[in-house]
C-alpha positions as CSV (number, residue, x, y, z in Angstrom):
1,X,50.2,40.3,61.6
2,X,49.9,41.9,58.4
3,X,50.5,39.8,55.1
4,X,50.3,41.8,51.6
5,X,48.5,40.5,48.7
6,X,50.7,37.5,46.3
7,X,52.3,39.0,43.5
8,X,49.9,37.5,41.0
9,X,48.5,39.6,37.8
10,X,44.9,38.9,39.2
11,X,43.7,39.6,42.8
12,X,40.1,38.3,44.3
13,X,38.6,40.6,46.9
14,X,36.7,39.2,49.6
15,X,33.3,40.1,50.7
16,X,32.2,42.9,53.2
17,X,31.9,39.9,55.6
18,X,35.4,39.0,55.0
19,X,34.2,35.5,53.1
20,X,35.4,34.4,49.8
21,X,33.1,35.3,47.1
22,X,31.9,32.3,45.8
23,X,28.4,31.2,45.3
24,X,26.5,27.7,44.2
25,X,23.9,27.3,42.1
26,X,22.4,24.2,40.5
27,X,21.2,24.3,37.0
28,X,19.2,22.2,34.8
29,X,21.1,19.9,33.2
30,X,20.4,17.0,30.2
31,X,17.5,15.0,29.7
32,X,17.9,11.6,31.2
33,X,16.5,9.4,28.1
34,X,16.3,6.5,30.5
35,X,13.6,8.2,33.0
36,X,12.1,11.3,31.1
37,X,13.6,13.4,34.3
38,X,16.2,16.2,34.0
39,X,19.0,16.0,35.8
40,X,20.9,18.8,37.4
41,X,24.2,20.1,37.8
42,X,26.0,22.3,40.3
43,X,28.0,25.2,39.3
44,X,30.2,27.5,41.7
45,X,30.9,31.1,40.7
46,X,33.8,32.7,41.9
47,X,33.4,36.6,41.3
48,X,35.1,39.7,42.5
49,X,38.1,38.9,40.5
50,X,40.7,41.7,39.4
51,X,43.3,42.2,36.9
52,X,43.8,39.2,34.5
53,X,40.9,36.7,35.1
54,X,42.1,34.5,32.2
55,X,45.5,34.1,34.4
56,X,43.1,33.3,37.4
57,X,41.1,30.5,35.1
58,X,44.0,29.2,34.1
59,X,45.7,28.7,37.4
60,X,42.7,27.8,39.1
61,X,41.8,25.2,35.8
62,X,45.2,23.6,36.3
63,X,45.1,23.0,40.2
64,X,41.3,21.5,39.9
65,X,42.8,19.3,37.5
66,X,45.4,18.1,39.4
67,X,43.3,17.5,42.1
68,X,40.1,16.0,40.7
69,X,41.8,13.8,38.1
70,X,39.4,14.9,35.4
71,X,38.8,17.8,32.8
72,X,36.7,20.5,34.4
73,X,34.3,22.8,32.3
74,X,34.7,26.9,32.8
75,X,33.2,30.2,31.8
76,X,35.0,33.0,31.9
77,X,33.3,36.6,32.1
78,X,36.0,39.5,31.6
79,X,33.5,42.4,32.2
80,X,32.1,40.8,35.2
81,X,35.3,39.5,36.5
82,X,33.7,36.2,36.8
83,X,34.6,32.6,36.0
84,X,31.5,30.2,36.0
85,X,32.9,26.3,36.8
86,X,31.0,22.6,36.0
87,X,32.3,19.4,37.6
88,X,33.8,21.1,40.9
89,X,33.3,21.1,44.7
90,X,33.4,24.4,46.4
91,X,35.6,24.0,49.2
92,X,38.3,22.6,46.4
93,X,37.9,26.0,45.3
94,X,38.2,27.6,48.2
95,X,41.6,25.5,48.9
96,X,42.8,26.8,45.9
97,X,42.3,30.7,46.9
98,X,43.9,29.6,50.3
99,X,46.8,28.1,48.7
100,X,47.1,31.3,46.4
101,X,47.3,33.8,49.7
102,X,43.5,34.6,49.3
């Protein structure tokens, strides 16, 4: 059955493989004073994003929150039609594209 896209002022196209286009990556992170020894951090990239990605940040910012209890860090990239986020777990994200008709 055929289901068309929500009525939302941004839209996130999925892969040719029909995923959802988001992508992990761990980063350097802050010097740990304590043992000389980095520590890392892992950051998810959702991309593909059309229309208003500020509108998508803000939506996706608020449900994180309300989910993880905490403030989460973002990076938003209008040319790209990226948003960069810190301090959240990937299939979170992915709940909140499914809950958003993604």
């Amino acid at each position: 059955m055929y289901d068309p896209p929500p009525k939302l002022p941004y839209y996130v196209r999925r892969k040719r493989d029909h995923t959802l286009p988001l992508y992990l990556s761990r980063r350097r992170d802050l010097l740990n004073e304590k043992t000389l020894d980095f520590d890392y951090v892992e950051l998810v990239t959702m991309k593909e994003i059309d229309g208003d990605v500020f509108a998508c940040e803000r939506d996706l910012r608020e449900f994180l929150e309300k989910e993880l209890c905490k403030p989460i860090a973002t990076h938003v990239d209008e040319l790209k039609g990226r948003i960069v986020i810190k301090g959240a777990d990937r299939a979170i994200i992915e709940k909140f594209l499914f809950t958003k008709g993604f």
